[in-house]
N, C-alpha and C positions, 0 to 999 in steps of 0.2 A: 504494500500500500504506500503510496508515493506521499508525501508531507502533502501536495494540492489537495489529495484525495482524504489525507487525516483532518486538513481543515476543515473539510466540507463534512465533514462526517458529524452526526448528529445523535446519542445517546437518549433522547427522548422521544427517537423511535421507538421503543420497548419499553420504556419506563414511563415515570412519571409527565407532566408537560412543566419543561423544563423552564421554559420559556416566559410563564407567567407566574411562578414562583416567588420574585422581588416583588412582584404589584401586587400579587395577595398577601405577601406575607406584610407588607406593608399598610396595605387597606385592611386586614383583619384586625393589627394592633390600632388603626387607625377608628376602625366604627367602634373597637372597646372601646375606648375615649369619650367617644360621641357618646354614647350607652350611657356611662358615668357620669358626663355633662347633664343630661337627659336627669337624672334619678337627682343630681346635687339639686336641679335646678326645680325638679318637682317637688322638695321639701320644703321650700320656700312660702311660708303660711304667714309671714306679719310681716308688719313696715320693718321690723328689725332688723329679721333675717335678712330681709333687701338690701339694707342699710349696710347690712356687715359684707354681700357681693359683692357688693358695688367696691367698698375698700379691697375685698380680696381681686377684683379686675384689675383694680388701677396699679395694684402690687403687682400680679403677675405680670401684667401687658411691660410694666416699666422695667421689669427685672429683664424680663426676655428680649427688648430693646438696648439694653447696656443705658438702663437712663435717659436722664435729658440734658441738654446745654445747660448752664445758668440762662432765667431771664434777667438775669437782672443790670445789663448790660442794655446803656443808652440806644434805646431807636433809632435818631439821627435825623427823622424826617424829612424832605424835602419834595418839596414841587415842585415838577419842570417843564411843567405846563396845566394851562385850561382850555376844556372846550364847553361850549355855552351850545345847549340843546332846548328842544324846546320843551321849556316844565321841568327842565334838569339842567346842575353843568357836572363835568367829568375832569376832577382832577386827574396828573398824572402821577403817582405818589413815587417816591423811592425812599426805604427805611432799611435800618441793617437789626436782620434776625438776632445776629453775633456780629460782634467785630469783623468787619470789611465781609460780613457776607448780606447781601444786597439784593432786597425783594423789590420786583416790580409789581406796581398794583394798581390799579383803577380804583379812583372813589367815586360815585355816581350819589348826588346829595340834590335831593327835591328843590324845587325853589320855595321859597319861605319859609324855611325851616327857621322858626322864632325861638324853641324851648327843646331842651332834649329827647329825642324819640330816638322809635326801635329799627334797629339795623340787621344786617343781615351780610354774614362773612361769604362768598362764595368762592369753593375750591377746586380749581378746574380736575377734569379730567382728559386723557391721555389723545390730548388736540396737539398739534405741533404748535401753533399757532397760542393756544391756551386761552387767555386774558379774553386778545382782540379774536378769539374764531367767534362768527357770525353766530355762530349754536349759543353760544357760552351771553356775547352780547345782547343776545335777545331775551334771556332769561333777567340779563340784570334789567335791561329795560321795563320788563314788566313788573320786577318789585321797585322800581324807582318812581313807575307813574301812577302806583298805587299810594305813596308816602315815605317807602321804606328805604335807606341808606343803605347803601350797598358796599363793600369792597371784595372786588374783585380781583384775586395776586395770582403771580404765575407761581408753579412749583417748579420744584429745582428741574433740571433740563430740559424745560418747557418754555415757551414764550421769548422772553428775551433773558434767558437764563442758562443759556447752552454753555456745559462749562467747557468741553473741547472746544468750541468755538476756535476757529483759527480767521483772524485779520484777513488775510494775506488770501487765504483760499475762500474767503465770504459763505465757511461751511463749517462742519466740525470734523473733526477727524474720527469720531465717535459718532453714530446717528444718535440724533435729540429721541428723548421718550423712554420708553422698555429699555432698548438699548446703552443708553447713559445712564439709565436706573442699576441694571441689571450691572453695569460695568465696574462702577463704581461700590455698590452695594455688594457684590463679592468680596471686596477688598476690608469692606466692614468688620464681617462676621467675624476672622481669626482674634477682632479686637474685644469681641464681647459683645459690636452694637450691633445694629440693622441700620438700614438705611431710614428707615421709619422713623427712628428716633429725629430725623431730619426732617423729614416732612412735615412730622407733628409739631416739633420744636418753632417751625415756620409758623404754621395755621396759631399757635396759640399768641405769639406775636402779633401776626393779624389782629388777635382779638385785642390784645392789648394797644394797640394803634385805634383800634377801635375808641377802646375808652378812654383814651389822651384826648379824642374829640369833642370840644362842646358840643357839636351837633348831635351827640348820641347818649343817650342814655345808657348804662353801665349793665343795669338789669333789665335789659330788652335787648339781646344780642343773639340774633340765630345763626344756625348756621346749614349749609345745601351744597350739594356737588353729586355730579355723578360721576360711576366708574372708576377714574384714577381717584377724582372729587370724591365719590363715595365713599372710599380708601380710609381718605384724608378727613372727611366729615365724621366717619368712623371711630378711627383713631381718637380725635376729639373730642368726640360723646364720650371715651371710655376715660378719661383726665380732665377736661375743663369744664369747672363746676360752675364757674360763670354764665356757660350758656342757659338762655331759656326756654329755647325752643330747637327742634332738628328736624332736617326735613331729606334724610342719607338717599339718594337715587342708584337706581340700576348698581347696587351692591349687593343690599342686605339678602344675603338667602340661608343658606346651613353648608357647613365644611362638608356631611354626607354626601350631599346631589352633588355639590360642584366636586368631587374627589371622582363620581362617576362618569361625568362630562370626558374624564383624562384631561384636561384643560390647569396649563401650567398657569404662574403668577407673575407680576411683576416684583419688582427687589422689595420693593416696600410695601405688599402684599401680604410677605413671609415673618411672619412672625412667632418667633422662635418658645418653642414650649409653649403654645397656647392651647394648643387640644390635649397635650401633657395632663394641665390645670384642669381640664375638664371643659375649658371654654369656648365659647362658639359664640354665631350670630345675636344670638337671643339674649345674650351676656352683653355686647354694645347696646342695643334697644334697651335690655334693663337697667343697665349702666346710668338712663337720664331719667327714671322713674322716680316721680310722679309728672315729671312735667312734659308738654305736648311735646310727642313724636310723630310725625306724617312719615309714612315708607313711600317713595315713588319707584314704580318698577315698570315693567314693558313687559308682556306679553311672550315676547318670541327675542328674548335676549337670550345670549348665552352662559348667565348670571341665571341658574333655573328657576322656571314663576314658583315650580312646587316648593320649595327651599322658604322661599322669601313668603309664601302663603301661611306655610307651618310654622314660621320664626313669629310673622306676626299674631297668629293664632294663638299660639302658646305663651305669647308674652302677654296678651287682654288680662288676663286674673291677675295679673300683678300688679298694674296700675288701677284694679278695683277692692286691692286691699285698702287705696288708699282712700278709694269714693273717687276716683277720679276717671272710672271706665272709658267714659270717652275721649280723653287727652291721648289715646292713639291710635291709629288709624294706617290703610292699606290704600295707596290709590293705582289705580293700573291704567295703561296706555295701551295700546294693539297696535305696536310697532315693535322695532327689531331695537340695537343698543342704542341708544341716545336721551339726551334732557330734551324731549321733547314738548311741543308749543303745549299742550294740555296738559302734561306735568306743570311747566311750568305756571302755568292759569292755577292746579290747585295748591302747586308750593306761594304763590301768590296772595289768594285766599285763607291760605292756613298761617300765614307770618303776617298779614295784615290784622286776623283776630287775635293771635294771641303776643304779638307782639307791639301793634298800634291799637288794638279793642274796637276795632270796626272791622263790620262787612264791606269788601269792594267789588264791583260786576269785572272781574280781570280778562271776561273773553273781549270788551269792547279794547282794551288797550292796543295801540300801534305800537309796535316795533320797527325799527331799520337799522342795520346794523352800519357803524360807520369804516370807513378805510382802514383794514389792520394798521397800517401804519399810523397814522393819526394818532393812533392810542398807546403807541410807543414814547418811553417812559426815559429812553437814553435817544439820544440823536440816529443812531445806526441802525437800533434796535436790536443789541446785543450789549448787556454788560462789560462781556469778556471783552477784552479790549478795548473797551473804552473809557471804563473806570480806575483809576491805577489803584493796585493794590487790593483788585476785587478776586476773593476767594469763594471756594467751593466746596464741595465735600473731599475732594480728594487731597486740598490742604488739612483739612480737619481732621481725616486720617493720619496724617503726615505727624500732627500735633497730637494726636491719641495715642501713637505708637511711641512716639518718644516717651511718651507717662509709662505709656503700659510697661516698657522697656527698661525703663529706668527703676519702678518697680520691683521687677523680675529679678533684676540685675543686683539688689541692694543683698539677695540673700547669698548665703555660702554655697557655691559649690553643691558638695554632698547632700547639704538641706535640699536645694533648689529639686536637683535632682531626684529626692527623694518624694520630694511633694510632685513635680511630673509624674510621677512613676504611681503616684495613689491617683493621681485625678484620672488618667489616663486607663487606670483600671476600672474605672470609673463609671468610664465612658465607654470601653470597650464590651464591656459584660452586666452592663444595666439593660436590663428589660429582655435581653435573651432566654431563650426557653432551650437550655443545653438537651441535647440526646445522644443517646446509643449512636457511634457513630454507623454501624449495620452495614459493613462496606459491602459493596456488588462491584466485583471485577466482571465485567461484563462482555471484554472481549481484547482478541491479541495480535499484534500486527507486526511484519517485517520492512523495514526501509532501509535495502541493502545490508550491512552489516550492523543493523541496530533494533533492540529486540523494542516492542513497543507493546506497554498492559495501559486498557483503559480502567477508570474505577469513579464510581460513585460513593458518596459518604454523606451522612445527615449530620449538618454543624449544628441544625437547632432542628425542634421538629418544625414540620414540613418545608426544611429549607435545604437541598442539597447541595454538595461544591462535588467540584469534578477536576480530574486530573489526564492526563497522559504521564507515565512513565518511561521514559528512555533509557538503553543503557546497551553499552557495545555486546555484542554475542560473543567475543573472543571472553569476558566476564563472567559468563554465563555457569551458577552455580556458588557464585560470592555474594556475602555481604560486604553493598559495595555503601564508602558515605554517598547521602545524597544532598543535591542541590535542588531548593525549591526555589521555582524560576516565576517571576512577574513579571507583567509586561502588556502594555494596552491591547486587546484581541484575545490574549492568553489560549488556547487550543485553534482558534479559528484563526492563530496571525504567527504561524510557525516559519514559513519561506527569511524574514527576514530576520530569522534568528539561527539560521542555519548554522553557517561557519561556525557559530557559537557551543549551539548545541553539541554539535559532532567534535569538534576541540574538548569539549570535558567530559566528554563520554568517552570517549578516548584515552583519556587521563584519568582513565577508572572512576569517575563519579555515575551513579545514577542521576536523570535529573527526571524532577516531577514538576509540567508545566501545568500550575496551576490557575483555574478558570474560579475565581472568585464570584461572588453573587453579583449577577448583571452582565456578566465575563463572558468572553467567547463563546461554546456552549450552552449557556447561563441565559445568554443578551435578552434583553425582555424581545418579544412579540411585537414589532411598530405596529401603537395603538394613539398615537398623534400623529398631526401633521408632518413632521419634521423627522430626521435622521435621529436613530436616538440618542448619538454625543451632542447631539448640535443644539442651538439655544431653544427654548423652548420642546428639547424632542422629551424622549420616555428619559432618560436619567435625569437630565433635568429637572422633569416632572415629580421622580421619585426622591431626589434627594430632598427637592424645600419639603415634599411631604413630612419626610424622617423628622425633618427640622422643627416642624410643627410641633413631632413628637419630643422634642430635645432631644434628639438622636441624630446623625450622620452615618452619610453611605461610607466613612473613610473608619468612624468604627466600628461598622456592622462589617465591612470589607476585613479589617483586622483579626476581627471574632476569626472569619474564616480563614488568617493562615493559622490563627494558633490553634483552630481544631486540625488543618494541616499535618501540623506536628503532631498529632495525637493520631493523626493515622499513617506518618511515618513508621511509628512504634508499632503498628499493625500489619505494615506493609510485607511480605516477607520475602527477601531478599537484601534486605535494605540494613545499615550500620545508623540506629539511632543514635547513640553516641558522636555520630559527625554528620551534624547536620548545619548546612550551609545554607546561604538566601542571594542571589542573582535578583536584580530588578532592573529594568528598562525604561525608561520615561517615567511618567507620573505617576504610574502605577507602586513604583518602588514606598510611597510614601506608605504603604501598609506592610510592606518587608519590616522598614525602617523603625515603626513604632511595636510590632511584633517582638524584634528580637530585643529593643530596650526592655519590653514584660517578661520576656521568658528567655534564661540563658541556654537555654538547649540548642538554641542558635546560636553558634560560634562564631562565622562570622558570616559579614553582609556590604555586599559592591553593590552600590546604585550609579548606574549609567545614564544620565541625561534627566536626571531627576528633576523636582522644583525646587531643589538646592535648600531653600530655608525664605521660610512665610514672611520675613521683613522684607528681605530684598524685593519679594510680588510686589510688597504693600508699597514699598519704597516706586516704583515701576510704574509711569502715569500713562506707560502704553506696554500693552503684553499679550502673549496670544489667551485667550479665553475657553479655545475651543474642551468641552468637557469640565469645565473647572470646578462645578461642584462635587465632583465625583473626588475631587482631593481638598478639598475643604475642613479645615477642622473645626467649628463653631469655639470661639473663646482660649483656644491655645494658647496665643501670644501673652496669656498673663500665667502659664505655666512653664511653658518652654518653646522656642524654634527646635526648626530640624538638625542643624548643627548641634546642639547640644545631646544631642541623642546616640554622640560617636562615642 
């Protein structure tokens, strides 16, 4: 059997369906969660118990974000222009979140506004354009010619916010959106935050630019956005206790439907250990209870109507513990994803009563949206460049890692290491369900002078890993040491490991190419759009899952070399005693943290690895492709991969 013919060869012809083994195993531990969420959240009988959620959300949600900024860092506000409309005028605001980092925003203020009234934060969602898209303007229009005060900000890589942004090429080097979310916000995680932490940190700024305003009153401050907005409106129901009103669009539904869509997230989407806690949907909505929530949703979104039907269902008895039944409510649209005109007619209607205490007829209102440019806030319509000394999240990193670092670095040596060596344990064998490993040698092959045994083995139950066994024929009848081999593909990606291979087989090693979970053999099933290393494809999808759960694919991957080694010791032919680890690319990062746990690993070569998570972080352009699949969520305040030697 020729190495073309061993890659193609498939093991779940006969056995189990190998293929979708990471996506159940992951979706099983995933609806526990949901289940538990579900039961915490039915116990919930008094304003108390409510009272006491609501603190336990804002704990978790902030813990599993790494925090927030200080607010308490000047605004800076400025105006750098007006436009005079009719019944309204529209400043152009600019205010800094944090030192030198620089919100674009639209304030849209009624004419006659005499005495303080209620406003309304809105936070776009994932428009290139943001702010000024025609969608987004026309909504603020209709709460501005009802009475309501508006500001309307871009979010970070949105509007006039692109932090790649390059001068010179009038582009980014980086696409605006998901894309600069998604870029940047991997760079986050090894620090402990999310990118969310950003988002949020932004929106509540907002609010407090809000209330720097004469024209606004402090306790009449809602807030609206769909989709990315919904995100972000989210986030802020679940911390800013100021608000008085919500009105989340095309978001709210339940982690169960959307986990079945197969529909991955954007960076600030992922919020780490949330389904862990138990929490879900239904936990932002009760998060503002007792006071008005409207859900605006759509029909035939990809945000499921059932999800968002059942979140608001199950949340009514809560806000009639208080006598307040009716302060929330469900309004639907029969359209596809957007703030649409009739959304926004009933978000109109619902922040006019309980925000200004009047009824207003919102379908008569005109809307027209004006020239995106107009409504730009810098000259160019890009920060980047044109502000000196305007920062972004990937400075903020820059500045996080040096803490983290510095930290890290203050302990001894053998301490440091010692405390790596618990967390990492931590991490690697939490929430696993170990079993029998029950090996199936399942079949035997020859490639010239090299004998080749396939085998299956259970690392947890229902989750099997798979190998290929190499080892010269002229050996044939030793225990030989072996080398266990990583490497992106692992059984389905052998041609370019050839020379290799046959060089230490040769030199009397056995080698066992192992196919980790998701790995060669392994790969899930393409059940998305996309390639499954690629952005948005199945690993992708599967890893923010884990993340949800406080878990990663890098130490459920680990798990499985160290079950590995436990069916070396099974293997027969094999010198456990000398057991070695080979790694190839970014794959080696689960060699690496393997043999730091367990010294049965003597020693370990990583070839073309990702060397060590500060220099990524340090890296304001890198290749990305697969990246979460080697991600460690919170490392850098344990250890880099250099200290692991």
């Amino acid at each position: 059997m020729s190495f073309r013919d061993l890659e193609q060869f498939s093991p779940g012809q006969w056995f189990y369906d190998l293929n979708d083994q990471l996506k159940q195993h992951i979706y099983q531990h995933s609806l526990a969660m949901f289940a538990e969420g579900d039961r915490q959240r039915d116990c919930l009988n008094s304003q108390e118990a409510i009272r006491e959620r609501q603190q336990k959300i804002r704990e978790a949600l902030l813990a599993g974000l790494g925090g927030l900024p200080s607010s308490e860092t000047p605004l800076r506000p400025h105006i750098t222009g007006i436009i005079e409309a009719d019944g309204y005028c529209i400043e152009k605001v600019i205010f800094e979140s944090r030192p030198n980092h620089f919100v674009t925003a639209n304030l849209y203020i009624p004419n006659g506004v005499t005495t303080p009234t209620g406003a309304v934060l809105f936070l776009c969602g994932h428009h290139k354009q943001a702010k000024h898209e025609p969608e987004y303007q026309s909504v603020c229009q209709h709460f501005v010619r009802a009475g309501l005060i508006v500001l309307a900000q871009d979010p970070i890589g949105q509007g006039e916010r692109f932090a790649y942004y390059e001068p010179s090429l009038e582009e980014g080097s980086i696409s605006w959106g998901t894309y600069e979310h998604d870029y940047v916000g991997a760079q986050c995680l090894p620090l402990g935050d999310s990118l969310a932490k950003y988002f949020l940190h932004d929106a509540i700024r907002g609010v407090d630019y809000l209330c720097s305003r004469p024209e606004v009153d402090p306790l009449r401050i809602g807030v609206t956005g769909n989709s990315g907005g919904g995100t972000q409106a989210s986030l802020l129901m679940m911390v800013e206790t100021r608000l008085a009103a919500a009105a989340p669009a095309t978001y709210i539904m339940n982690r169960e439907t959307y986990l079945h869509t197969s529909g991955a997230q954007d960076a600030e989407q992922i919020w780490r250990g949330f389904s862990a806690h138990g929490l879900d949907h239904e936990d932002i909505l009760l998060a503002m209870a007792p006071k008005p929530v409207r859900v605006l949703a759509v029909q035939s979104d990809f945000f499921p109507i059932e999800g968002t039907r059942r979140t608001v269902k199950r949340c009514r008895r809560l806000w009639e513990l208080f006598g307040r039944e009716g302060d929330i409510d469900l309004f639907e649209d029969t359209s596809t994803h957007k703030y649409t005109d009739k959304m926004a007619q009933s978000a109109t209607k619902f922040f006019s009563q309980h925000l200004l205490d009047k009824e207003v007829e919102a379908e008569n209102a005109h809307t027209a949206p004006f020239p995106p440019e107009s409504l730009w806030c810098t000259h160019s319509g890009q920060v980047r460049g044109e502000i000196e000394g305007a920062e972004f999240v990937f400075e903020a990193n820059q500045k996080r890692l040096e803490e983290v670092s510095a930290v890290r670095r203050t302990l001894p040596r053998v301490e440091a290491l010692q405390r790596a060596k618990v967390w990492l344990n931590e991490q690697v064998r939490r929430n696993r369900e170990p079993s029998p490993l029950n090996p199936r040698y399942y079949r035997t092959a020859h490639e010239e002078d090299l004998h080749v045994e396939m085998a299956l083995w259970w690392a947890q139950v229902r989750v099997l890993n798979h190998a290929y066994l190499f080892r010269a024929l002229r050996f044939d009848g030793q225990d030989l040491p072996v080398v266990i081999a990583l490497w992106d593909g692992g059984t389905n990606c052998l041609r370019p490991h050839y020379s290799w291979l046959r060089k230490t087989c040769e030199a009397g090693n056995a080698v066992m190419v192992l196919d980790v979970s998701g790995c060669g053999a392994l790969s899930p099933r393409p059940f998305v759009a996309h390639p499954n290393e690629a952005f948005y494809g199945a690993i992708h999808k599967l890893s923010t899952d884990l993340i949800f759960l406080n878990n990663s694919l890098v130490a459920l991957r680990t798990w499985d070399v160290l079950c590995a080694i436990e069916m070396v010791e099974e293997w027969a032919g094999l010198d456990s005693s000398q057991i070695s680890l080979y790694a190839h690319g970014r794959e080696g990062i689960y060699g690496q943290i393997a043999a730091f746990l367990d010294s049965r690993i003597r020693k370990t070569e990583v070839v073309e690895g990702i060397g060590s998570y500060e220099e990524w972080l340090q890296a304001r352009h890198y290749l990305s492709d697969n990246l979460y699949s080697v991600i460690l969520p919170d490392a850098l305040h344990y250890f880099d991969l250099p200290d692991l030697h």
